[in-house]
N, C-alpha and C positions, 0 to 999 in steps of 0.2 A: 654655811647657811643652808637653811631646807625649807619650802615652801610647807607651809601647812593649810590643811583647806579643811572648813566644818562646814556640814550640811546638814537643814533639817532642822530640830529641836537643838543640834549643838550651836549651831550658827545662832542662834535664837540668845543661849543662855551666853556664849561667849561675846554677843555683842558685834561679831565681824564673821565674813565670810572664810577668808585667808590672811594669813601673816607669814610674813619668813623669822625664822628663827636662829641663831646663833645658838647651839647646843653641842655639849658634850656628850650625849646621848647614845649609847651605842645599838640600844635596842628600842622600839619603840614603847615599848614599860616603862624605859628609863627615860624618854621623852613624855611621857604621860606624868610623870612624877614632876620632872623640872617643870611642865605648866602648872599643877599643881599647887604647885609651892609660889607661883609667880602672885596670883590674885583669886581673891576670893569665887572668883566665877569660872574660874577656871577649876576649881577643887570640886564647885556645884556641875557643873558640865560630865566631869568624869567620876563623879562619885559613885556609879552605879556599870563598870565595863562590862557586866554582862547584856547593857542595853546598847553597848557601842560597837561596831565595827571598822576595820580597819584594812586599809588598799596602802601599800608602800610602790610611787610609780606605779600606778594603775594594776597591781594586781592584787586582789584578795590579799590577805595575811591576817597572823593572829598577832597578839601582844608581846612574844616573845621573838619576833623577827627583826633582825639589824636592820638598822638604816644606816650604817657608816658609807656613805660616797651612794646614796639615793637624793634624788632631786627632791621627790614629793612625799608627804605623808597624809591621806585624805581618813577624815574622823567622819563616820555617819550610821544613822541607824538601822536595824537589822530592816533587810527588804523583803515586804511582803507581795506572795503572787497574788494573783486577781483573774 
């Protein structure tokens, strides 16, 4: 199981902040696909990853980073300075 957390516009379109997950998932691409495939708001959520970023346990990463034996995958939008 892996916590996943959406912030922002993704929290919005998926309906929930966080869920845990039971996945086979070895990289987080391949857990973007199994949501995916799970419900239609999930396919609308990530339809567009160049609008999404991604923290595996609170650090940065891109899409192609394992999460095999990571606690957390956090899904949010690219942050703008000010």
């Amino acid at each position: 199981m892996i916590e996943v957390l959406y912030f922002a516009w993704l929290r919005e379109r998926i309906g929930q902040p966080r869920e845990r997950v039971e996945t086979r998932a070895q990289t987080v691409a391949e857990l973007v696909e199994e949501l995916k495939s799970r419900e239609e708001r999930y396919a609308v959520a990530f339809s567009d990853l160049s609008a999404v970023r991604v923290a595996v346990d609170q650090e940065l990463t891109d899409f192609s980073a394992p999460i095999v034996g990571a606690r957390e995958v956090a899904f949010f939008p690219p942050m703008t300075g000010g």
